[in-house]
N, C-alpha and C positions, 0 to 999 in steps of 0.2 A: 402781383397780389399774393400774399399768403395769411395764414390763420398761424397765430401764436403757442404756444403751451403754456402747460402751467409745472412748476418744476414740483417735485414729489414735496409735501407738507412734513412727513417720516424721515425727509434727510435737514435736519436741522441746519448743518453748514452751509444748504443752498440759503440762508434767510438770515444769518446773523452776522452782522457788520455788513451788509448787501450795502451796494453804491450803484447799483443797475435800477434805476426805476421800473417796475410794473405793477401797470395801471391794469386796473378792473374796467368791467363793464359799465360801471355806476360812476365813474371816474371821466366817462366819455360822454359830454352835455354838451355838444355843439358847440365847440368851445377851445381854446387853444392850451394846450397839456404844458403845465410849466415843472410840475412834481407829482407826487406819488405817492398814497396813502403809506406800500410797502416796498422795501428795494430786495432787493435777491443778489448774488455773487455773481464773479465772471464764472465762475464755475457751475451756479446754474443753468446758466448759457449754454456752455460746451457739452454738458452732460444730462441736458433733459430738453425735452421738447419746448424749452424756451428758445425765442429768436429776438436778437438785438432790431430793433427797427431804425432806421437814420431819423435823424429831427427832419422837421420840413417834411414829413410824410400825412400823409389821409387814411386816418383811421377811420373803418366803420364798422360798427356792432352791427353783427348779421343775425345772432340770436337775443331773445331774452321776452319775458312776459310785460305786457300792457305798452308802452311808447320806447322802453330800449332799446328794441330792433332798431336799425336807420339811425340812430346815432352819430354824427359823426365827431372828429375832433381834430386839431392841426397840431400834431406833437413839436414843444421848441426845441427841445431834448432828445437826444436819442433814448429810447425806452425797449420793456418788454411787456407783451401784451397776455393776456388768457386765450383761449380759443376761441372765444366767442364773438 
């Protein structure tokens, strides 16, 4: 089990031409994760508190206000998630 990052919003490079899927918390509806609102670089990966997840994993939202929490989600793709 581990909790995700979110790679810094100020380093621009982490987010432009990105081909790393990462999903939000609002993205996770009990439901099986095919894409991604936003994608991030290999380089957000190695250099911020982002973590690659394998496909075929169980996501779960451990935070968030009103029915978020408990969440869960079946990623097809490998992704990167927030912390939450």
């Amino acid at each position: 089990m581990c909790s995700g990052g979110t790679p810094s919003t100020r380093v621009k490079e982490f987010y432009i031409d990105g081909t790393v899927p990462w999903i939000k918390t609002k993205e996770v509806n009990n439901c099986k994760v095919f894409s991604a609102e936003t994608y991030i670089t290999e380089d957000a990966i190695t250099k911020s508190t982002a973590k690659l997840i394998p496909e075929n994993s169980v996501i779960i939202v451990m935070y968030g206000n009103g029915d978020t929490a408990g969440r869960v989600a079946i990623n097809k793709i490998p992704v990167a998630t927030n912390q939450a």
